[in-house]
C-alpha positions as CSV (number, residue, x, y, z in Angstrom):
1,X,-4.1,48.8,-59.2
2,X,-7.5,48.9,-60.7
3,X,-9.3,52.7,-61.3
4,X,-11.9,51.8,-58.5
5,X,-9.1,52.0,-55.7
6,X,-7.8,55.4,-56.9
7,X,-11.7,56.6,-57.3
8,X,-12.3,55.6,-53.4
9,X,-9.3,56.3,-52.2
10,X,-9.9,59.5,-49.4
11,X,-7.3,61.5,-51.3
12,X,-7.8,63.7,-54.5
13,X,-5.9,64.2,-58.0
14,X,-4.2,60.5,-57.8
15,X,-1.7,60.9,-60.6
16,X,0.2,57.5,-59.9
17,X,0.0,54.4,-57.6
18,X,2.8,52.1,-58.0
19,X,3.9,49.1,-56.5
20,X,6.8,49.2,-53.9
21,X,8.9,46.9,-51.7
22,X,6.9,46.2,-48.6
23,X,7.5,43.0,-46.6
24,X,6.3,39.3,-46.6
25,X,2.7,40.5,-45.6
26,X,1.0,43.8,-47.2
27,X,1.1,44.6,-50.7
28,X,2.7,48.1,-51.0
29,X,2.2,51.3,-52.9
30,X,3.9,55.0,-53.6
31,X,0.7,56.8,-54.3
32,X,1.5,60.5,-55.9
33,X,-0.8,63.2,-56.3
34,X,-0.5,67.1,-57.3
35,X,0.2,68.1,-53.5
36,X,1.6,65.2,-51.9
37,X,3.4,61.4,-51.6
38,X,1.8,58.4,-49.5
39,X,2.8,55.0,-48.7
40,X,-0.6,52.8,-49.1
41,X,-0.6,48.9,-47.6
42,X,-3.1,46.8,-48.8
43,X,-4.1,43.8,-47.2
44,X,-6.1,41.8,-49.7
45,X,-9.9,39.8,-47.9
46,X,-9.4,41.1,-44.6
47,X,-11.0,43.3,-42.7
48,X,-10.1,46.9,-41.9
49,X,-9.4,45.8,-38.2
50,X,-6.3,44.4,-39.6
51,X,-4.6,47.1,-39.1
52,X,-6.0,48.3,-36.1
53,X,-3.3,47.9,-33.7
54,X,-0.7,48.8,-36.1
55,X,-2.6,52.5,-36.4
56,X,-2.7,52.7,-32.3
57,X,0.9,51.6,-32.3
58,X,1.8,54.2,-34.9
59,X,-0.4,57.0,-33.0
60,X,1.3,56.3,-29.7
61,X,5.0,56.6,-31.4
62,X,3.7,60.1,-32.6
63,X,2.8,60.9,-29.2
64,X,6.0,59.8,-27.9
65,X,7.8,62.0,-30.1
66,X,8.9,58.5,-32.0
67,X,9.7,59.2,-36.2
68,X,7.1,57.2,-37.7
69,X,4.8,57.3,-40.6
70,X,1.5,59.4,-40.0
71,X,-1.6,57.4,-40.2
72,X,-3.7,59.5,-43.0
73,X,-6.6,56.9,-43.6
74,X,-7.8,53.5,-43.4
75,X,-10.7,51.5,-44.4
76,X,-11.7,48.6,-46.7
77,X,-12.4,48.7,-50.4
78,X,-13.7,45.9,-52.0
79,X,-13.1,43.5,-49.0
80,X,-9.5,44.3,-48.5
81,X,-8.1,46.1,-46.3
82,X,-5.7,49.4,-46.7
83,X,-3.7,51.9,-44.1
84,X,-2.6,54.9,-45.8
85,X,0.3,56.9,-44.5
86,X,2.9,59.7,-44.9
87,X,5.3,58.4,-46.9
88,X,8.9,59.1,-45.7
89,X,12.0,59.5,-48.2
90,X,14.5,56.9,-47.1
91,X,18.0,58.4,-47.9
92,X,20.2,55.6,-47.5
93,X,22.8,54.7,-44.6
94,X,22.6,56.4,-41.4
95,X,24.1,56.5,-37.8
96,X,23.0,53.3,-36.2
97,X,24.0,55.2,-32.3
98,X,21.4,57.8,-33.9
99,X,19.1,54.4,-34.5
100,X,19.7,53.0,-30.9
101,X,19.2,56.6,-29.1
102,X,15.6,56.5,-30.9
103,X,14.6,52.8,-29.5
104,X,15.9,53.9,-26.1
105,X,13.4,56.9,-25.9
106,X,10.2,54.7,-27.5
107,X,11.7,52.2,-24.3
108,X,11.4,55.0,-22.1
109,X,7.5,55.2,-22.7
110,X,5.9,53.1,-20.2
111,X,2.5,51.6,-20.1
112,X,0.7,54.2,-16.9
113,X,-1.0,51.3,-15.1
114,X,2.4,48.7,-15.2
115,X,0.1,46.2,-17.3
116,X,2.2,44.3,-19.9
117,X,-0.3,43.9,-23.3
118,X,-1.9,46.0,-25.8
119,X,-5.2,47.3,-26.5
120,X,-5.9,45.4,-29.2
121,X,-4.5,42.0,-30.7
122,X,-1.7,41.6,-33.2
123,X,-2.7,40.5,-36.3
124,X,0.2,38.8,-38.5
125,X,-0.4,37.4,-42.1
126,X,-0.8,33.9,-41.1
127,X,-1.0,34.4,-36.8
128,X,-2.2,36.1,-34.2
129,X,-2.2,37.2,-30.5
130,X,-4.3,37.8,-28.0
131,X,-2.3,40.9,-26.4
132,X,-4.6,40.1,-23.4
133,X,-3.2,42.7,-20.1
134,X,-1.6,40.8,-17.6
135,X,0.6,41.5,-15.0
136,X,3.7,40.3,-15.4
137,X,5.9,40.3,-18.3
138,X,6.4,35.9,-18.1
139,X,2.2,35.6,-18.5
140,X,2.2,37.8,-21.9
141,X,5.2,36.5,-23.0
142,X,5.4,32.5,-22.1
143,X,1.6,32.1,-22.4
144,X,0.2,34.7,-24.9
145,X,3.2,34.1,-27.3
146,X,5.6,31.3,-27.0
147,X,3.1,28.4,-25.6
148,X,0.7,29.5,-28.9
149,X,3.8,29.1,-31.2
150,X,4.5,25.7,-30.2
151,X,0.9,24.9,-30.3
152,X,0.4,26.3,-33.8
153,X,3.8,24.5,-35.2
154,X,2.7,21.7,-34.1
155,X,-0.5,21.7,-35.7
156,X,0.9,22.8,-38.4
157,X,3.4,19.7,-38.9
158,X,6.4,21.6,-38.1
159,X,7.3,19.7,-34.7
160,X,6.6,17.0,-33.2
161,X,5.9,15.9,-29.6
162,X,9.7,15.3,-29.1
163,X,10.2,19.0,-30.1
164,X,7.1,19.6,-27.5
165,X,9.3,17.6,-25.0
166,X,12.4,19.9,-25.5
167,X,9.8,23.5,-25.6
168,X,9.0,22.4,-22.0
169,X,12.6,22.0,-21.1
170,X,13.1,25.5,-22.1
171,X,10.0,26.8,-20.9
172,X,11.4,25.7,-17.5
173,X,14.3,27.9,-18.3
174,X,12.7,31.1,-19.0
175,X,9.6,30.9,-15.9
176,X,12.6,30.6,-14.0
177,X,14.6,33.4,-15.2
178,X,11.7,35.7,-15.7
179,X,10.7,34.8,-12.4
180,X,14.0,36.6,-10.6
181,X,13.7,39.6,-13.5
182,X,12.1,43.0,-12.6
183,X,10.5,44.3,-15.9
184,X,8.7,47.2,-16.7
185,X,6.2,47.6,-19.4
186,X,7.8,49.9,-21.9
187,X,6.5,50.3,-25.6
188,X,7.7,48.4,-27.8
189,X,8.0,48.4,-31.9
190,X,7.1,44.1,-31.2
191,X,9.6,43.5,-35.0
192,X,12.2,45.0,-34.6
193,X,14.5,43.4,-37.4
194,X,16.6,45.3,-39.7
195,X,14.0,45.6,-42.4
196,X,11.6,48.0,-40.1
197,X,13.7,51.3,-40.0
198,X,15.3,53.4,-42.3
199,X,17.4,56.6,-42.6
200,X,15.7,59.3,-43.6
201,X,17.1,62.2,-46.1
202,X,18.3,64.4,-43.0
203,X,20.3,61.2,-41.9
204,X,17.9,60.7,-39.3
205,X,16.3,57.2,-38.4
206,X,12.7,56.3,-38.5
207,X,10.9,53.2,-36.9
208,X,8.0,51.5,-39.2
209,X,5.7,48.3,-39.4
210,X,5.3,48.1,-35.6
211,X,4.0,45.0,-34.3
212,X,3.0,46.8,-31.0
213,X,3.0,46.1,-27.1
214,X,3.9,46.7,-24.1
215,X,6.5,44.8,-23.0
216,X,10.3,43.8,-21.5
217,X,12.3,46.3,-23.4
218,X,14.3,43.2,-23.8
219,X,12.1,41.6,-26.6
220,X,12.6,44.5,-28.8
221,X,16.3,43.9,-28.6
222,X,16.4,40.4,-28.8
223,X,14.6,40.7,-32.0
224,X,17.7,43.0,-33.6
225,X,20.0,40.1,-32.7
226,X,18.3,37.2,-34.7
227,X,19.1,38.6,-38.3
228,X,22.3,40.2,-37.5
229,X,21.4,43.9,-38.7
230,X,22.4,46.1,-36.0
231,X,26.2,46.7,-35.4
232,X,28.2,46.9,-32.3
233,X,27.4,50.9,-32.3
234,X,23.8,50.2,-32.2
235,X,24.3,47.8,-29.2
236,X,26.9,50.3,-27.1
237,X,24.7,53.6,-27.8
238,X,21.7,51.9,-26.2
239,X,23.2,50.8,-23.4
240,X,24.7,54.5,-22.8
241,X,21.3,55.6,-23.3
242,X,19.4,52.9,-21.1
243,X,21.7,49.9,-19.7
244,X,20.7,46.5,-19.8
245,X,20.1,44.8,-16.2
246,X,22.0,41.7,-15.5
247,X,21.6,37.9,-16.7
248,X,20.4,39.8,-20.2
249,X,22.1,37.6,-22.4
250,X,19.9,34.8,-21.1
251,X,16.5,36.0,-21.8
252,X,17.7,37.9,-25.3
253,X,18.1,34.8,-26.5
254,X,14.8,33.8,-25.7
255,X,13.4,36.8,-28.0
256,X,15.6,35.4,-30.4
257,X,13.9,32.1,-30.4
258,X,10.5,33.6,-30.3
259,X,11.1,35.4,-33.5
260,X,13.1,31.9,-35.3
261,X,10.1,30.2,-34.2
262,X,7.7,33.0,-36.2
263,X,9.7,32.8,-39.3
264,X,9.6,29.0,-38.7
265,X,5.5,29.1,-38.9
266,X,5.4,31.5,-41.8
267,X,8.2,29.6,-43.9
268,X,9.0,26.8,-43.0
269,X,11.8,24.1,-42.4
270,X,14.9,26.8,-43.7
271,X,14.3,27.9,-39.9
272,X,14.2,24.8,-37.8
273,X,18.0,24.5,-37.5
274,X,18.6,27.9,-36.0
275,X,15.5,27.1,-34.0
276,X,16.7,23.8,-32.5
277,X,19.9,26.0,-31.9
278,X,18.5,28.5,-30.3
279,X,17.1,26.0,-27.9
280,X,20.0,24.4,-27.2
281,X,22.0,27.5,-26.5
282,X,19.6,28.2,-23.6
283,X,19.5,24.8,-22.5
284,X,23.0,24.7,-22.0
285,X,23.3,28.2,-20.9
């Protein structure tokens, strides 16, 4: 990193930024100084609003009580963007009930007016959406989310109009079975795969890189089923802690091909296979 970003950086006595692991869309560093360790994103020729939703989503998990990382700063230097945080000391393994307990009590925190949205957009790498409020959980989700993905892969030459055909088909599918499901708009993290907590030094789990909303509580655990992460403890403590309602299977598997259908967009054909089966499985559900 060059000497300008550690001279405007709102922290003094920098003694080293260095490059860390930090997903598929910031760049990431450990910044040190005499008193104190941060965790810096950089997002290079955007603008500061960028991260904007992901600093209200963090702010609401500290209000919930929700281990996070503390938003210190954020800003723009030299026309990218940056989000500077506390940085937390992962520790390794942890207990994943300890994990599911934590997602049940962000679950628990619902949005006071029973709109499903967020305040402000989300902002991915290479999408967006428009987090608009609505009233019902089908509008965000169908309209504001899945009806843009299939719009945007086909522009992008990922499907074609037979794949269009076969969205509808399971469009049909989920209007239907949202229509007969009573949700409530709890926050959400918005990505929750395996990569977006850790265990802390204490053992304890932590939530980061939210993608937030308010949502079906459902979404958020759809999500931890795509990649396979999340073992059966995970699954049982959250139900202890806040049970699933009935015909859930269903309509996780529609989070499951929202997210497939993300990764699709971002990288390409490696996905289309477990997307085309993840349509299938709900066609023939």
């Amino acid at each position: 990193m060059k000497q300008e970003w550690k001279e405007q950086l709102p922290i003094d006595d920098v003694k080293q930024i260095k490059p860390v692991s930090g997903g598929d869309v910031n760049q990431a560093y450990k910044v040190t100084t005499s008193q104190e360790t941060y965790f810096l994103l950089v997002q290079p020729h955007r603008s500061e609003e960028f991260y904007a939703a992901e600093i209200v989503g963090l702010e609401k998990f500290e209000e919930a009580g929700i281990t996070a990382p503390r938003v210190i700063s954020s800003g723009q230097i030299n026309s990218d963007a940056y989000l500077l945080l506390s940085y937390l000391e992962e520790g390794g393994r942890g207990d994943q009930r300890e994990l599911a307990k934590l997602v049940a009590k962000m679950h628990s925190h619902h949005q006071p007016d029973g709109k499903f949205g967020f305040e402000l957009p989300h902002e991915g790498g290479d999408h967006s959406f428009d987090n608009d409020w609505c009233d019902t959980w089908s509008e965000l989700f169908i309209n504001q989310r899945m009806d843009v993905l299939c719009d945007n892969l086909i522009a992008n030459g990922e499907w074609t109009e037979a794949d269009r055909d076969t969205y509808q088909a399971v469009r049909d599918v989920m209007v239907q079975a949202l229509a007969s499901h009573t949700s409530k708009p709890s926050l959400l993290h918005g990505d929750m795969w395996g990569g977006n907590h850790m265990f802390l030094t204490d053992g304890q789990p932590a939530l980061f890189d939210p993608s937030p909303l308010y949502g079906d509580r459902e979404f958020d655990i759809g999500i931890t089923k795509a990649f396979g992460a999340f073992s059966n403890d995970f699954y049982e403590a959250y139900h202890q802690s806040y049970p699933l309602s009935k015909g859930a299977e269903l309509r996780i598997e529609f989070y499951k091909l929202y997210i497939l259908m993300v990764h699709l967009l971002k990288f390409g054909g490696m996905y289309r296979g477990s997307v085309d089966r993840s349509m299938n499985k709900i066609l023939n559900y």
